[in-house]
C-alpha positions in Angstrom: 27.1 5.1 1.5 27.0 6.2 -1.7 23.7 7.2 -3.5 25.1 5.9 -7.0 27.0 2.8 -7.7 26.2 2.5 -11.3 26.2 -1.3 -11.0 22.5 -0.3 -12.5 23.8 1.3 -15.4 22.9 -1.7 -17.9 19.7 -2.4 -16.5 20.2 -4.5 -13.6 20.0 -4.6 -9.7 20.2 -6.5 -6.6 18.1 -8.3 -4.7 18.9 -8.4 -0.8 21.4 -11.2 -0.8 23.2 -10.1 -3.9 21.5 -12.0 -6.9 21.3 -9.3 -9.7 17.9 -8.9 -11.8 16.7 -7.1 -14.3 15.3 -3.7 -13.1 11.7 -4.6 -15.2 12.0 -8.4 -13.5 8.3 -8.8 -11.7 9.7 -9.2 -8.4 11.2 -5.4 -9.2 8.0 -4.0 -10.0 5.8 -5.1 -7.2 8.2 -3.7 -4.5 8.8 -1.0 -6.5 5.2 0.0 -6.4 4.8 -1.0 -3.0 7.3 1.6 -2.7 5.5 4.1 -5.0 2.4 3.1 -2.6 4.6 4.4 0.4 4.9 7.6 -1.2 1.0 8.1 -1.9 0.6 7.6 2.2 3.5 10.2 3.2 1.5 12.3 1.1 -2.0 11.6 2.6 -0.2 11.6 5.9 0.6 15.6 5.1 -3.0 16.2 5.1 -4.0 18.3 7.7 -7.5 16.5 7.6 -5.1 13.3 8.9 -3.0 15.1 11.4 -4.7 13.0 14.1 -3.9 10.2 11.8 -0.5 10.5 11.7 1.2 7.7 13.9 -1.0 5.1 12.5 0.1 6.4 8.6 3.8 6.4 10.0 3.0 2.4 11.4 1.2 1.5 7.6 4.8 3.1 6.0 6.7 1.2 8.1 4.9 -2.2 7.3 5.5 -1.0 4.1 8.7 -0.8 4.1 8.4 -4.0 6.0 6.7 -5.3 2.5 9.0 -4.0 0.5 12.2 -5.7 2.3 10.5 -8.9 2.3 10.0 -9.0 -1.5 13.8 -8.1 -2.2 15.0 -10.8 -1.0 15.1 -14.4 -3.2 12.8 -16.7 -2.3 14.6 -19.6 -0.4 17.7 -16.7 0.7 17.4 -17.2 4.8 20.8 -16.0 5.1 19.4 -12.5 4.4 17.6 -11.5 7.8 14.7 -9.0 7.1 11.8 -7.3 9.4 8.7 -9.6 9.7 5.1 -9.0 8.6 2.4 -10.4 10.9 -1.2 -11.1 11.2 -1.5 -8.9 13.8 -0.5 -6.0 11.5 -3.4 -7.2 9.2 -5.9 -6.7 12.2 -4.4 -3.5 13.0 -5.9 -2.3 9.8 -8.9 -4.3 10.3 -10.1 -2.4 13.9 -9.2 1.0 12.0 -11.5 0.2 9.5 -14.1 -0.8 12.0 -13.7 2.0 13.9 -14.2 4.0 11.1 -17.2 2.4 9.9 -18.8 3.0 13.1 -19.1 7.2 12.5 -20.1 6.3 8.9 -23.1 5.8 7.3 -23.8 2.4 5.5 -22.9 2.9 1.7 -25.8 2.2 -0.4 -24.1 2.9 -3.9 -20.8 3.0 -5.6 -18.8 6.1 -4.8 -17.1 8.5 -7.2 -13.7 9.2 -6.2 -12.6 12.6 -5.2 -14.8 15.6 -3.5 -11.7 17.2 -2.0 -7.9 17.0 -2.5 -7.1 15.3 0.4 -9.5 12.8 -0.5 -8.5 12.1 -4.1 -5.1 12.0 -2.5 -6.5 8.7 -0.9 -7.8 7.5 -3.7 -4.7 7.4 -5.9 -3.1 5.9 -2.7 -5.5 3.3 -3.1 -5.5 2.5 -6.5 -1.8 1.9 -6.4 -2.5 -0.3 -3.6 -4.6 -2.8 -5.8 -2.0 -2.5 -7.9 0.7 -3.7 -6.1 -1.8 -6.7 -4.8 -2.0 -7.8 -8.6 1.7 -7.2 -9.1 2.3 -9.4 -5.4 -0.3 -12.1 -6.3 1.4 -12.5 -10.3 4.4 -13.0 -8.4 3.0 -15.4 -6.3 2.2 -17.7 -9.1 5.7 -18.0 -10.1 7.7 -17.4 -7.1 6.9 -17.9 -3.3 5.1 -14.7 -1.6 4.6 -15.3 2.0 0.2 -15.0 2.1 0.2 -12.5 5.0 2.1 -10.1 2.2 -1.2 -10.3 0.3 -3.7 -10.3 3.0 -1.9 -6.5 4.4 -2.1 -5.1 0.5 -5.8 -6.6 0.7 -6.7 -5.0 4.0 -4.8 -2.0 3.6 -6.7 -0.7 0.1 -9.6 -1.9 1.8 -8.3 0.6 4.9 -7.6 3.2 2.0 -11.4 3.3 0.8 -13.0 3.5 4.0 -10.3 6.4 5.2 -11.5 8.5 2.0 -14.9 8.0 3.2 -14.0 8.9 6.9 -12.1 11.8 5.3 -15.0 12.8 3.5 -17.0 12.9 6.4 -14.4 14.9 8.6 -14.1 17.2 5.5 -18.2 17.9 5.2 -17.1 17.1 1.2 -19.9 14.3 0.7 -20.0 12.1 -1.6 -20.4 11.6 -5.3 -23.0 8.1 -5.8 -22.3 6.5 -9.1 -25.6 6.9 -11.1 -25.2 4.0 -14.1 -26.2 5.1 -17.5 -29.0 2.8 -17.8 
């Protein structure tokens, strides 16, 4: 397989299924920053802080991945077979999160991000994270998104936060509270 086809060369690319877009066409962006996303976790994954972490960062890439797939393809295309994303991969994140949580104490303010590479690392891996849920959830208002799509990107920036936290615990970084101008 080639890397370059230059069938993109005007500004255009294909959906799974062969129906051609424009590279800046919604559907583009939110799988291309679900990709971008993907990138953020092979990088937290490289922490040494989340060596012990690693399988379970490999399984959220995957599912990623799995995202991705599932918003190239058309909406109504079943010809075009693609990996599934379940509810069961939306409680995966939810008992890692609540195993977390356990080992950490209760939050009683807002949290400045950052304290620690590794940790701001996480943070930028969130951020994008709540991006791609607006980008997924503007598409869903003008195309069909299948809702467990939205409920992963939901859980998983909600897994993202309480990670940084574990991390900073693990890291003996502590944290920053937000203290409002008042």
């Amino acid at each position: 397989m080639k890397i370059y086809t230059k069938t993109g060369d005007k500004g255009t690319t294909a959906l799974f299924g062969g129906k051609r877009v424009l590279k800046s066409d919604l559907r583009i962006d939110a799988y291309g920053t679900i990709d971008e996303l993907n990138s953020w976790i092979g990088l937290l994954r490289d922490q040494e802080v989340n060596h012990d972490r690693a399988e379970e960062l490999i399984e959220i890439q995957d599912r990623l991945f799995t995202t991705g797939s599932i918003l190239a393809v058309e909406p109504g295309n079943t010809k075009v077979k693609v990996p599934a994303l379940h509810d069961s991969d939306v409680i995966f994140l939810e008992q890692k999160i609540d195993a977390m949580e356990l080992q950490l104490e209760p939050m009683k303010s807002f949290v400045l991000p950052g304290g620690h590479p590794s940790i701001s690392f996480g943070h930028l891996a969130r951020t994008v994270c709540r991006r791609a849920e607006r980008l997924v959830i503007a598409l869903g208002a003008v195309e069909t998104v299948p809702p467990v799509v939205i409920q992963y990107l939901n859980r998983l920036s909600d897994y993202l936060f309480v990670l940084c936290r574990f991390m900073t615990r693990e890291l003996s970084a502590g944290e920053t509270p937000w203290k409002p101008r008042m």
